[in-house]
VEXDO-488827 format. One record per residue (C-alpha): residue number from 1; residue in one letter; z negated, y, x. Coordinates in steps of 0.2 Angstrom, whole numbers, m for minus. Layout:
% residues N
(NUM; A; (Z; Y; X)) ...
This chain:
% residues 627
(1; X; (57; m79; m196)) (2; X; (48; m80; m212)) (3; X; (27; m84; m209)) (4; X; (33; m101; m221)) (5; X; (42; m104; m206)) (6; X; (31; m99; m192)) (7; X; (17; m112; m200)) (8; X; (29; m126; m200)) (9; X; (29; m123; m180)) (10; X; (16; m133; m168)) (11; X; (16; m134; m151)) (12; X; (20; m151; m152)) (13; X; (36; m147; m161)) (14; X; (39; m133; m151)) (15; X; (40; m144; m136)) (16; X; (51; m159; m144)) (17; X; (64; m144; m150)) (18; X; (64; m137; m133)) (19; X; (68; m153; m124)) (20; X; (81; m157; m139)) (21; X; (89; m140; m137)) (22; X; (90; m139; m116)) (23; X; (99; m157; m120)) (24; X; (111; m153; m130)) (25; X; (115; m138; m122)) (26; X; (119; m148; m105)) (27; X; (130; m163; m107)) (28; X; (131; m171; m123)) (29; X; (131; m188; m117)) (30; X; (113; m187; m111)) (31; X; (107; m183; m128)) (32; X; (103; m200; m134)) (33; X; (88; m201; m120)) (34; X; (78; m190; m131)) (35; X; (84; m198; m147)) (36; X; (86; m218; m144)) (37; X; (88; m221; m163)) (38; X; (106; m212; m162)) (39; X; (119; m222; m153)) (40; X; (134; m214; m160)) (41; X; (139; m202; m146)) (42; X; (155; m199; m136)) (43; X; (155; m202; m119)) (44; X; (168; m203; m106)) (45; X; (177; m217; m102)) (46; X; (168; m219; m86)) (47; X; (151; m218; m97)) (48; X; (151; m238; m94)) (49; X; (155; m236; m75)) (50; X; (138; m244; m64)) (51; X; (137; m250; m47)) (52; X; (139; m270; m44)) (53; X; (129; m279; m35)) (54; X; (134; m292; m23)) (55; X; (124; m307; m15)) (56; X; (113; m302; m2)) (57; X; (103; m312; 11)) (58; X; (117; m324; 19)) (59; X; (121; m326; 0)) (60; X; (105; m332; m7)) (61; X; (98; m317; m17)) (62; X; (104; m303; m26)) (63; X; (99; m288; m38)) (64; X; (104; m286; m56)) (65; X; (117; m271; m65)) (66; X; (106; m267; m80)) (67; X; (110; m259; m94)) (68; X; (93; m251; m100)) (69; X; (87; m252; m119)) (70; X; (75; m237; m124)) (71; X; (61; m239; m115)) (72; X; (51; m227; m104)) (73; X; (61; m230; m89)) (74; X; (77; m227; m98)) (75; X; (70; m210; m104)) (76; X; (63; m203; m89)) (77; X; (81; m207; m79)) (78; X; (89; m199; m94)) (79; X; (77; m184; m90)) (80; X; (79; m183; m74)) (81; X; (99; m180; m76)) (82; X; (98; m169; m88)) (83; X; (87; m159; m76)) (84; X; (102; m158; m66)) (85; X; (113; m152; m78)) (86; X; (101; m136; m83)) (87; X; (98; m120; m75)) (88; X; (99; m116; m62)) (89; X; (109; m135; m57)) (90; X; (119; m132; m73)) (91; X; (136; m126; m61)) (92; X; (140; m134; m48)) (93; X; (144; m118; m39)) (94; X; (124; m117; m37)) (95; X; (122; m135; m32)) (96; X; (136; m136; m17)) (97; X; (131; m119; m10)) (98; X; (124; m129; 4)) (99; X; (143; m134; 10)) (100; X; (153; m122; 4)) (101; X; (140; m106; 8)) (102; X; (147; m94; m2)) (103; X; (148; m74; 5)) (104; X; (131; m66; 0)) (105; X; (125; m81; m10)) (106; X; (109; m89; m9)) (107; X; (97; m101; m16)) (108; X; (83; m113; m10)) (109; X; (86; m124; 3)) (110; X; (104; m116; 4)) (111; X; (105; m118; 24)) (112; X; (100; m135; 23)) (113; X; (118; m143; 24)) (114; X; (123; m157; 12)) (115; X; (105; m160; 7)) (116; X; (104; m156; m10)) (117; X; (123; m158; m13)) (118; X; (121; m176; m6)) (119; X; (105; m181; m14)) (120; X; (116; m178; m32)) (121; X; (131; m187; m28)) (122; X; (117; m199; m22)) (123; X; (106; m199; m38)) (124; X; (122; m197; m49)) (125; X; (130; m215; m43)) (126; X; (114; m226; m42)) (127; X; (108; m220; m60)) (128; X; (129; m221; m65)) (129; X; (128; m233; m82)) (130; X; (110; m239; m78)) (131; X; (104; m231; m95)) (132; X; (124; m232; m103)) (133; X; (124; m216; m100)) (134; X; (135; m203; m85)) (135; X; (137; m188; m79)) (136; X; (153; m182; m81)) (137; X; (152; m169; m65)) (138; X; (152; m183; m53)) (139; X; (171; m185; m49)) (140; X; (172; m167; m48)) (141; X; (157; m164; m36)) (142; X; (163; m180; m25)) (143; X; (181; m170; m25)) (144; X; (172; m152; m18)) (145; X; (164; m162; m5)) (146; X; (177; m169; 3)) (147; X; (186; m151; 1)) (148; X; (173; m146; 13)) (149; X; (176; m160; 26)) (150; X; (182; m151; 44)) (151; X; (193; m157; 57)) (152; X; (179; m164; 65)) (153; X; (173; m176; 51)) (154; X; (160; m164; 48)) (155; X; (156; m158; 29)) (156; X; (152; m140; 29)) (157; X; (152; m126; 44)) (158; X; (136; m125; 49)) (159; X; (121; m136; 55)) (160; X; (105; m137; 42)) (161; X; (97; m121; 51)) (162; X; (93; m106; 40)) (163; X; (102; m95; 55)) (164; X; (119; m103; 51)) (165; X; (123; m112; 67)) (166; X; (139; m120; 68)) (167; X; (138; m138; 66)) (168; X; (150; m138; 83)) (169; X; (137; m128; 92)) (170; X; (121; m142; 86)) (171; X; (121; m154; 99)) (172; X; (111; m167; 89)) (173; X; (125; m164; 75)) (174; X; (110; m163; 61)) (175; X; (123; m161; 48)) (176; X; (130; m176; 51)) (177; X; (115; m185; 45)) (178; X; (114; m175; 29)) (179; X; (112; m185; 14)) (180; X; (130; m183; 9)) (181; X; (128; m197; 23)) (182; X; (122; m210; 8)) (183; X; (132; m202; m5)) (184; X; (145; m205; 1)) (185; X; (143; m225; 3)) (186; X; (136; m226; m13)) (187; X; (151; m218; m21)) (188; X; (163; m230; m14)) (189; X; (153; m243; m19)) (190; X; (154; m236; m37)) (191; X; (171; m231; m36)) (192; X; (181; m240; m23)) (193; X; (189; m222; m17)) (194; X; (193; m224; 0)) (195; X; (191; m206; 4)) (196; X; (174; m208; 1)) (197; X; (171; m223; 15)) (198; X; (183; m212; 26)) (199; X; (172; m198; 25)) (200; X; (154; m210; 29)) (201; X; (163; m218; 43)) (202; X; (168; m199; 52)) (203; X; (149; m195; 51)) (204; X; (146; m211; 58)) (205; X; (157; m210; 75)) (206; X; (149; m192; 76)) (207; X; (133; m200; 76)) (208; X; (138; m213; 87)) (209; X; (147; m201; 100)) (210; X; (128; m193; 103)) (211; X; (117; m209; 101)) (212; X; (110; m205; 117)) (213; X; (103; m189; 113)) (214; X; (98; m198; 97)) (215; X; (88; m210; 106)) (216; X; (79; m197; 117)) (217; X; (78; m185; 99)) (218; X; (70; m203; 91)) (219; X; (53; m201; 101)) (220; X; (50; m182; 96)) (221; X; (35; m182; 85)) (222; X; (39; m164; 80)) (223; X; (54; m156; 72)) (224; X; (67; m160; 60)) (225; X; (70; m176; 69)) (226; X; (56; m185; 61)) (227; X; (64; m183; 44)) (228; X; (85; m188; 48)) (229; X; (79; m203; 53)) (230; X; (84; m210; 36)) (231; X; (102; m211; 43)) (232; X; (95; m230; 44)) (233; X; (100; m234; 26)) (234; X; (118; m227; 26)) (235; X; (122; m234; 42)) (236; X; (114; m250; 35)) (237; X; (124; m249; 21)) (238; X; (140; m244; 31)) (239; X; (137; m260; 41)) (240; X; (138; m272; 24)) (241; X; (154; m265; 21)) (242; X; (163; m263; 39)) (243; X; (155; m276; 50)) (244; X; (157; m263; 64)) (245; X; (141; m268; 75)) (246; X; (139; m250; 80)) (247; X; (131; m245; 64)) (248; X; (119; m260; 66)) (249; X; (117; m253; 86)) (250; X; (113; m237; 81)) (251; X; (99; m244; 68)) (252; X; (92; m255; 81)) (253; X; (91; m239; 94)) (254; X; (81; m229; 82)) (255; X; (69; m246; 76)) (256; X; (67; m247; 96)) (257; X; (60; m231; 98)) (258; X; (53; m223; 82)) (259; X; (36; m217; 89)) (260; X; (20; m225; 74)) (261; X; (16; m213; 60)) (262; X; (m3; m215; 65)) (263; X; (m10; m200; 75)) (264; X; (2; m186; 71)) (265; X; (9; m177; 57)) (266; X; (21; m188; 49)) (267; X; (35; m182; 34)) (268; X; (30; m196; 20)) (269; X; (47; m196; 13)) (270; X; (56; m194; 31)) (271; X; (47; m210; 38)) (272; X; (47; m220; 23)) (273; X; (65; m218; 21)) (274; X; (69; m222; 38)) (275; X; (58; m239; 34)) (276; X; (70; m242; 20)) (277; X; (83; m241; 29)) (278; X; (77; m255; 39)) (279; X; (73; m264; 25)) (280; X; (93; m264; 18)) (281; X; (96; m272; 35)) (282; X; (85; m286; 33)) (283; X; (95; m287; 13)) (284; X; (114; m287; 21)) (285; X; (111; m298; 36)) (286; X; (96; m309; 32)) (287; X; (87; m306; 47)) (288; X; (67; m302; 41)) (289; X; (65; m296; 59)) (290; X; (70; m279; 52)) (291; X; (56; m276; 40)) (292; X; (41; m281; 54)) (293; X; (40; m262; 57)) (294; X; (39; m258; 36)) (295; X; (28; m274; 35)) (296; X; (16; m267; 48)) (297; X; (18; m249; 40)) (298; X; (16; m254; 23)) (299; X; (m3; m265; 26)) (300; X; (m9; m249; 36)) (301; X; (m6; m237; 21)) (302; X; (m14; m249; 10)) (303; X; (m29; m254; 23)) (304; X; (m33; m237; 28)) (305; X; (m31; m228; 8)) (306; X; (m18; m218; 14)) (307; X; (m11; m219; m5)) (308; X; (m24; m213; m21)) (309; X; (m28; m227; m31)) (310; X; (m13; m222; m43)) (311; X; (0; m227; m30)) (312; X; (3; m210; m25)) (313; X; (6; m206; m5)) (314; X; (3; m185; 3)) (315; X; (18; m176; 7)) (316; X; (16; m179; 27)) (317; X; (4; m193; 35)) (318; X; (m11; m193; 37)) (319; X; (m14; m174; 28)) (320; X; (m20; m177; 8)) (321; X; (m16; m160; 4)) (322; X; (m3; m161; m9)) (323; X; (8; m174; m16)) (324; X; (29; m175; m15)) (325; X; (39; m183; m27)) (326; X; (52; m188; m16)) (327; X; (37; m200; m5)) (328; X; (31; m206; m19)) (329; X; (48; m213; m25)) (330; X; (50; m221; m7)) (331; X; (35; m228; m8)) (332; X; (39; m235; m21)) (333; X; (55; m242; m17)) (334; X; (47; m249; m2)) (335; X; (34; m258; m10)) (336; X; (51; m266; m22)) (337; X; (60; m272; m6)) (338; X; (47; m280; 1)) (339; X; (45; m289; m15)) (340; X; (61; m294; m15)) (341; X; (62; m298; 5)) (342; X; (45; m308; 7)) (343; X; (44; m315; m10)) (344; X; (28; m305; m14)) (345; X; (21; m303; m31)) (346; X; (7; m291; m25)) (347; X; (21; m278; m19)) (348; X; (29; m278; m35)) (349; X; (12; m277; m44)) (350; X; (10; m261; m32)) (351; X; (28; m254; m36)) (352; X; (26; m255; m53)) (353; X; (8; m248; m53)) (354; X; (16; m231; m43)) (355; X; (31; m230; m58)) (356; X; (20; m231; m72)) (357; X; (6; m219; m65)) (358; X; (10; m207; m50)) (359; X; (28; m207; m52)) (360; X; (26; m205; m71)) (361; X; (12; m192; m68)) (362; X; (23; m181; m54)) (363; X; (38; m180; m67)) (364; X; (36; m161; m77)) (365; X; (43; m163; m95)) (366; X; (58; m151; m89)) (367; X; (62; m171; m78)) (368; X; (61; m163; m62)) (369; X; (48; m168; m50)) (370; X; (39; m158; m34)) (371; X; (22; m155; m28)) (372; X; (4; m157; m35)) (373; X; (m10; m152; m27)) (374; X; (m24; m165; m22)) (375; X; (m40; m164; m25)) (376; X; (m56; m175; m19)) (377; X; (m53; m188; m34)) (378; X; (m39; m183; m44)) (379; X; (m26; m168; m42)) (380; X; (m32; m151; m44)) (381; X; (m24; m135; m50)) (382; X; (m19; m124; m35)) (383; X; (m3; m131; m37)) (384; X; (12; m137; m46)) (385; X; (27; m136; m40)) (386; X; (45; m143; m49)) (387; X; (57; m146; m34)) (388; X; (75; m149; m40)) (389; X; (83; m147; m24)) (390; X; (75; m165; m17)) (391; X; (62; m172; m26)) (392; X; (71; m174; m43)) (393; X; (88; m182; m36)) (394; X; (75; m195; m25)) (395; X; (65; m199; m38)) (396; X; (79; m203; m50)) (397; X; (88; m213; m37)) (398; X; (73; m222; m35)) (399; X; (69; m227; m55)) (400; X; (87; m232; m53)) (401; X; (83; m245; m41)) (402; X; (67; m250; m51)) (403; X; (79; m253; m64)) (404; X; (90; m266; m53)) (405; X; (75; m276; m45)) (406; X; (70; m279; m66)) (407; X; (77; m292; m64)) (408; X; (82; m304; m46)) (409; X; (90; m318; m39)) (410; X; (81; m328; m23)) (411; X; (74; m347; m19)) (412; X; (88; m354; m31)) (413; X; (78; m346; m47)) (414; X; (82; m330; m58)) (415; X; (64; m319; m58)) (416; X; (60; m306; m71)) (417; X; (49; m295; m61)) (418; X; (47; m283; m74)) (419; X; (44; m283; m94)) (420; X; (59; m268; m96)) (421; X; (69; m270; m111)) (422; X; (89; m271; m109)) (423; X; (103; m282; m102)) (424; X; (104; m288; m83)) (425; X; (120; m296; m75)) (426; X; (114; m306; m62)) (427; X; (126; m311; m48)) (428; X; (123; m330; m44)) (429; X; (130; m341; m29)) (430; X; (147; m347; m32)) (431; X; (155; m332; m39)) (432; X; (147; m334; m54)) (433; X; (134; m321; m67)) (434; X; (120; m324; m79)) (435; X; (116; m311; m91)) (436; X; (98; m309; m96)) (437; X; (91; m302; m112)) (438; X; (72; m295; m112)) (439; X; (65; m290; m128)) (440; X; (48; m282; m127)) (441; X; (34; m266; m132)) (442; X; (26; m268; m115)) (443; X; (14; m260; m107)) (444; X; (7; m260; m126)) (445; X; (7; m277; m127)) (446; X; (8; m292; m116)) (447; X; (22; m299; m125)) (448; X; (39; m300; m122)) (449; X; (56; m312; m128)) (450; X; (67; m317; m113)) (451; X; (86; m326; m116)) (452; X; (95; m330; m101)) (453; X; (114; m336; m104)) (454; X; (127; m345; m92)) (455; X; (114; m354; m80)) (456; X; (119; m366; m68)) (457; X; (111; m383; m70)) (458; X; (98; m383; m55)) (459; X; (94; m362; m59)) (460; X; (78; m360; m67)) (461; X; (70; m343; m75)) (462; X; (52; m337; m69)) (463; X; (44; m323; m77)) (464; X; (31; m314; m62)) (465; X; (15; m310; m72)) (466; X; (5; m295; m68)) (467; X; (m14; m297; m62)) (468; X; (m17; m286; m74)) (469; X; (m13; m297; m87)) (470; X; (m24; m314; m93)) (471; X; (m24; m331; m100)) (472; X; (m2; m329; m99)) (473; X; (7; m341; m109)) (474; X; (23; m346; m105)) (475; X; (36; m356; m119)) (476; X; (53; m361; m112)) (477; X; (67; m371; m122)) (478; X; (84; m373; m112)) (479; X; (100; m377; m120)) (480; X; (113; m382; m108)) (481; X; (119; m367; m100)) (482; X; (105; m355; m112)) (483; X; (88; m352; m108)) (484; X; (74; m343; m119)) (485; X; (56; m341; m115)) (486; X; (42; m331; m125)) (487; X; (30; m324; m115)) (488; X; (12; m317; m120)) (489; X; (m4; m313; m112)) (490; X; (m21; m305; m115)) (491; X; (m20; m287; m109)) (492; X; (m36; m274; m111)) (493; X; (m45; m258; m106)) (494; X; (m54; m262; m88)) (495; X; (m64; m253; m76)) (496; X; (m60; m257; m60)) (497; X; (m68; m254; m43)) (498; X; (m58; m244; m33)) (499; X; (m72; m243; m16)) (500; X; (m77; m229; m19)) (501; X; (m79; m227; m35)) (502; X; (m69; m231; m52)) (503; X; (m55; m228; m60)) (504; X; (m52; m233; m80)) (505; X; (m37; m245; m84)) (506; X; (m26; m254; m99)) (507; X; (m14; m264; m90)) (508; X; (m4; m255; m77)) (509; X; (m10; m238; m83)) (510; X; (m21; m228; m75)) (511; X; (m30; m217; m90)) (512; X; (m38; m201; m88)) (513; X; (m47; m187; m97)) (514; X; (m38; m175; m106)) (515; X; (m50; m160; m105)) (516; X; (m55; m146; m89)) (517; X; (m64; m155; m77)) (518; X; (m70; m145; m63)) (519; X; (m70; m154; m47)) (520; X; (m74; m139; m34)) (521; X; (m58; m138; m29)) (522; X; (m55; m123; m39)) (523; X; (m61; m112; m53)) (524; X; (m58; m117; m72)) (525; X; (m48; m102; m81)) (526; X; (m58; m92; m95)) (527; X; (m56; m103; m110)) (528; X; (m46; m96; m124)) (529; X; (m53; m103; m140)) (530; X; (m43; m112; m148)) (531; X; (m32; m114; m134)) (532; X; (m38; m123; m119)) (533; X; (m49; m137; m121)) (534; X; (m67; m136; m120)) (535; X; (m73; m136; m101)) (536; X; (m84; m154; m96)) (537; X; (m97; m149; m84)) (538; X; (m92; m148; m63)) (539; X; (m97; m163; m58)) (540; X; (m90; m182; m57)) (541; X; (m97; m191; m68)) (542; X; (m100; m210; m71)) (543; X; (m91; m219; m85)) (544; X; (m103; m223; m99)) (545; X; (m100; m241; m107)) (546; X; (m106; m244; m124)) (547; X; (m101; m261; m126)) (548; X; (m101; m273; m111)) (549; X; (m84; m281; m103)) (550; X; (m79; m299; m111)) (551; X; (m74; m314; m98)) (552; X; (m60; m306; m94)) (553; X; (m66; m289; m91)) (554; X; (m58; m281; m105)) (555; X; (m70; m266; m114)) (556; X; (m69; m260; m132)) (557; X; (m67; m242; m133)) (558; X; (m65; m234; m151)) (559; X; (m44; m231; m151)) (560; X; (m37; m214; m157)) (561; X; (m29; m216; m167)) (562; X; (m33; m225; m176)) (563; X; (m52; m229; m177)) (564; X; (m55; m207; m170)) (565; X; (m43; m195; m177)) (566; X; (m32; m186; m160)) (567; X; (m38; m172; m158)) (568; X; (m32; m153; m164)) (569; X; (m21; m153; m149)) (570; X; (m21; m160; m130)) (571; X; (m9; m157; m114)) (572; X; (0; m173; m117)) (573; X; (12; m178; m134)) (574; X; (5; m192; m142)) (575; X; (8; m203; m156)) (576; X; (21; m214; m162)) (577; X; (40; m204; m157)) (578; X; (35; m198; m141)) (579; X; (46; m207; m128)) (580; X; (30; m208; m117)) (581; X; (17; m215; m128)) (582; X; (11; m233; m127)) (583; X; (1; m238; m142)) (584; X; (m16; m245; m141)) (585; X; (m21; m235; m123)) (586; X; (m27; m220; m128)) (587; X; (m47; m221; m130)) (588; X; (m62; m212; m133)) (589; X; (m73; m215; m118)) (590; X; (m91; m208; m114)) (591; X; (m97; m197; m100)) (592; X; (m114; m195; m88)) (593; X; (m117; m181; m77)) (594; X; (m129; m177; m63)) (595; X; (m140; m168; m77)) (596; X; (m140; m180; m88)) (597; X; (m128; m174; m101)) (598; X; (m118; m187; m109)) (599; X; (m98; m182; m119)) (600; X; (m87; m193; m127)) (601; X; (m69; m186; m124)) (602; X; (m52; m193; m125)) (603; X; (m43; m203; m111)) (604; X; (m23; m206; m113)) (605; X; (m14; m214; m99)) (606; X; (m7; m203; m83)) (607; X; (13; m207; m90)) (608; X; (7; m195; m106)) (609; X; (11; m184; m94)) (610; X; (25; m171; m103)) (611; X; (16; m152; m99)) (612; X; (20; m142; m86)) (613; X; (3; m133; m88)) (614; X; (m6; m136; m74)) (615; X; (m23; m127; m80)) (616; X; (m36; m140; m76)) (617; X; (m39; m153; m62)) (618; X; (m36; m170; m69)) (619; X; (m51; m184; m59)) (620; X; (m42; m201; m58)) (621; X; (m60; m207; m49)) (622; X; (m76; m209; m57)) (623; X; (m91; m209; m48)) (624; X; (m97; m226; m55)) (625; X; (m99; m235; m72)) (626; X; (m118; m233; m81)) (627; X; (m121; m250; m92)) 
C-alpha cells in the first residue's frame, strides 16, 4: 500500500470497512443493515417470513408483525445476526456442538446441552423478517436439531454437566429444559412444521413425568435450578397452542414454590426469565393473577436501586459486580409486558430507557453482547467480555420483541408505544388487521408522522408520550377507515436527580463523557499521545452549568457539531452515517473537581457506543450539578 493510500485511512474508516467487510463476508442478505440506503439485495424466499401474532388476553389485545425502516433498532438486530454468522458462529458445526458433541471437539459452554444451539433457533425465528431481513441457516439448524432427538424425546446424549452425564442418568432431566425447549415453539409458530411442536411437547411429558422432583428442585436457592426455571415461558407457550392443562400445572407448581430473589444469590437472567414466563401466562389466558409475583418483583428492583440509573440490572441479585447482557434484555422485556399487561405508560418509559442506553451500551460493535464490569457510578474497566454463546442470541430476541410491542392493540384502541420507524400489522378483533405507518427522526426530535389504514369505526389511535418529552401536540384527521396524526413535542438536554447524585440527559438518552475518568476502581493505562484521550483528574465531579434550565428543564450546551468542531477522534463514531448517531445530543459539558479544577469535554449519548476498547471507566453518575 502506497503512503497516498495509507493517509486516506482513519480509524473511523478503518472501523465502518471492517464492519462492511465481516458483513459481506457472512451472509449477504444482512448487508443492508449497515447500508440502509441500498435496498436492492437478493434474499431468499423466506426473507419475508415473520412470526404472526394472534389476539391475546380472551381476544382483547394483541402485539404487532413489524417490518422495521432504518432506524437504530433495525441496525443493532441486523448486528446482532450477523454476529452469528461470523467467527467462530460462522458453521454451524461450532454452534450445535452442544447436541451433537463431536469426538475431541470443544468450545465454550460445549457441555451445556441445547443452550446455545437453542437460544439461536430462538433468536433466529423471533428476529425472522422483523428488519425484512433472514437468516438462511435456520431451516437447516432446525433439521440438525431434530436429527439429535433420542428415543426418549430427549435432544442430545448427555445432561448439561461438563462431565458428560447421560441425560438418562440426570434425574432432574436438566436437558430437557434447555432452551431448544422455546426454540422449538417459536419455530412452529414461524413455520407451522409439526415436527417441531412434536419435539416441545416430548420435553414437555419428560418434564411432566418428574414434576415432583421438580417441585422439591423449585425451592433450592443453589444450583442450576435457579436458572431452568425459565421452562415457564415455553410451557406457557405450549399451553396457547395445546390447551393441555398440564403445562399450565406444571407453571403453577413452580409459581407456588419459587423461593424470593431477596436475601440470596439470585441469576438475573434465570429469575427474570422465569417471571416472563409467567407474564406469557397472564397474555394467553387473561388471568393478571399470573403476573402478581413479576409485579411485586418488578417494584422491589426499582424501590431498592437494584438497576443503575441507565436501566441496567447485575448478572446475579443482589451482587453489582458486573453487568450481563442476557438480564438486561429480560429486564427489559419484563418492563414491555407489564406495559402491555397493566396498561402502564411508566413500564414502557422504563423499557425504552434500558434499549436506548444499557442495552445499547452492553452491545460491542462486533453486535455481540456479554459482561461489563461495574464500577461505583459508571462501569469500570476490569472487564469486557463479548459472550456469543448466550447473551448475543437473548438480547437479539429481546430487541425483536421490543420491535412487536411498537406498536399494540388493548382497551378497544390501537397504541403506538414507541416512535420506531416502519410498517406494523396489527391483529384487531373480528378477524381483522390495521396497518400502521410511522415516520420519524426520533430520539433527535420529538416529531413523528403516524398513518393508520383499515380501522374499524369505534377503534381509535393513541400515541404514548414519553415523560421526557414536553408541551406534546397531537393533530388527528380521520377519513373513514384511514387515520393520520402528526405528532411533536419539546425535547432537550436535562439534568436529572437520580438520588444520589445526577446523571445528564436528552430525551431518553443517557449522555456521558468520552474521555478517561478514574473512578478508583482501577488504574488509567499510560496515555499514548495522540492516541488515548487526555486523562480528567480521579475524582466525580459536579456538572458545571453555564446557562440555567428553562421552564421546562431543558439546558443549553454548546452542540458539536456544530457550534464546537468533534474532536480529532473519540471511542464512539459520530456524525451524520453512523447508524448510531442522533443529531443534536452530543454537547460540550463543563466539569468541577474536588480541587477546584474545572474542564469542558464532550459528552455523546451511551448508544454511540461502537468500540470494543474498554481502556477507561465510563461515570454515568455525577456527584451533583454546580449553578
Amino acid at each position: 500500500m502506497s503512503t497516498s493510500q495509507k493517509n486516506k485511512i482513519n480509524r473511523r474508516n478503518f472501523i465502518q470497512r471492517s464492519a462492511l467487510v465481516s458483513a459481506a463476508t457472512g451472509v449477504a442478505t444482512v448487508f443492508p443493515a449497515f447500508i440502509p440506503s441500498e435496498k436492492k439485495h437478493k434474499t431468499s424466499q423466506t426473507a419475508t417470513r415473520s412470526l404472526i401474532p394472534k389476539m391475546l388476553m380472551n381476544g382483547t389485545a394483541s402485539f404487532s408483525k413489524p417490518l422495521l425502516a432504518p432506524s437504530q433498532l433495525s441496525f443493532r438486530i441486523g448486528l446482532a445476526r450477523t454476529r452469528m454468522q461470523s467467527y467462530p458462529c460462522n458453521t454451524l458445526d461450532f454452534i450445535l456442538m452442544d447436541i451433537e458433541r463431536p469426538g475431541n471437539k470443544s468450545r465454550k459452554a460445549h457441555w451445556s446441552t441445547g443452550d446455545m444451539t437453542g437460544r439461536l433457533l430462538e433468536f433466529l425465528c423471533c428476529s425472522e423478517g422483523v428488519d425484512g431481513i433472514n437468516d438462511p441457516r435456520l431451516n437447516e439448524l432446525f433439521e440438525r436439531i431434530l436429527k439429535q432427538q433420542q428415543p426418549s424425546g430427549l435432544i442430545g446424549l448427555y445432561s448439561l454437566f461438563p462431565d458428560n452425564k447421560l441425560s438418562q442418568d440426570d434425574p432432574f432431566k436438566w436437558a430437557a429444559a434447555s432452551k431448544l425447549f422455546p426454540g422449538l415453539i417459536r419455530y412452529y409458530d414461524l413455520t407451522g412444521d409439526q415436527r417441531a411442536l412434536d419435539a416441545a411437547k416430548k420435553l414437555a411429558e419428560i418434564l411432566w413425568s418428574i414434576r415432583d422432583v421438580w417441585k422439591e428442585a423449585v425451592r433450592l436457592e443453589q444450583g442450576y435450578i435457579g436458572i431452568l426455571q425459565w421452562v415457564t415461558e415455553p410451557f406457557a407457550r405450549l399451553y396457547e397452542i395445546t390447551k393441555d392443562a398440564r403445562w399450565m400445572e406444571f407453571c403453577a407448581m413452580i409459581k407456588d414454590n419459587i423461593p424470593p430473589f431477596i436475601g440470596r444469590k439470585c441469576h438475573s437472567h434465570g429469575y427474570l426469565s422465569t417471571l416472563r414466563g409467567f407474564q406469557v401466562m397472564a397474555m394467553v389466558t387473561g388471568d393478571l393473577s399470573w403476573n402478581h409475583i413479576p409485579d411485586q418483583s418488578q417494584k422491589i428492583i426499582v424501590e431498592k436501586q437494584l438497576e443503575t440509573p441507565d436501566g441496567c440490572v447485575p448478572e446475579f441479585f443482589t451482587f453489582k459486580d458486573r453487568t450481563e447482557g442476557c438480564a438486561i434484555s429480560d429486564w427489559m422485556m419484563l418492563n414491555l409486558n407489564q406495559g402491555f399487561l397493566n396498561k402502564d405508560d411508566k413500564a414502557y418509559d422504563k423499557a425504552e430507557w434500558v434499549f436506548w442506553n444499557a442495552l445499547a451500551f452492553n452491545q460491542l460493535i462486533t453486535g455481540g453482547f456479554g459482561h461489563r464490569g461495574m464500577a461505583t457510578n459508571g462501569y469500570g474497566i476490569d472487564q469486557m467480555m463479548e459472550a456469543w454463546w448466550c447473551c448475543t442470541q437473548n438480547a437479539g430476541m429481546g430487541m425483536s420483541e421490543y420491535a412487536r410491542h411498537t406498536v399494540i392493540f388493548r382497551d378497544n384502541a390501537i397504541h403506538v408505544n414507541f416512535l420506531i420507524p416502519g410498517e406494523f400489522e396489527l391483529p384487531l378483533p373480528g378477524d381483522k388487521r390495521a396497518k400502521i405507518t410511522i415516520k420519524t427522526s426520533y430520539p433527535s426530535k420529538a416529531e413523528a408522522t403516524i398513518g393508520a389504514e383499515n380501522v374499524p369505526e369505534g377503534i381509535t389511535l393513541k400515541i404514548r408520550v414519553p415523560s421526557w418529552v414536553k408541551n406534546p401536540q397531537i393533530n388527528q384527521i380521520r377519513s373513514k377507515n384511514k387515520t393520520t396524526i402528526s405528532f411533536h413535542g419539546d425535547m432537550g438536554h436535562r439534568i436529572e436527580n437520580i438520588h444520589p447524585g445526577v446523571i445528564l440527559t436528552y430525551g431518553p438518552l443517557i449522555l456521558v463523557p468520552t474521555r478517561t475518568v478514574k473512578l478508583g476502581n482501577a488504574p488509567i493505562p499510560d496515555e499514548i499521545k495522540g492516541y488515548d484521550p487526555q486523562a480528567m483528574p480521579s475524582d466525580i465531579p459536579k456538572i458545571k452549568l453555564d446557562n440555567q434550565p428553562d421552564a421546562d428543564g431543558f439546558i443549553k450546551f454548546p452542540l458539536c457539531p456544530p457550534e464546537s468542531p468533534l474532536p480529532p477522534w473519540n471511542y464512539w463514531y459520530e456524525g451524520p452515517g453512523s447508524p448510531t448517531w442522533v443529531e443534536g445530543a452530543g454537547v460540550e459539558v463543563g466539569l468541577k473537581f474536588q480541587d477546584g479544577k474545572e474542564i469542558y469535554t464532550r459528552f455523546a449519548p451511551m448508544c454511540y457506543n461502537t468500540s470494543c476498547l474498554s481502556l477507561f471507566e465510563t461515570p454515568v453518575v455525577f456527584q451533583d450539578v454546580e449553578k
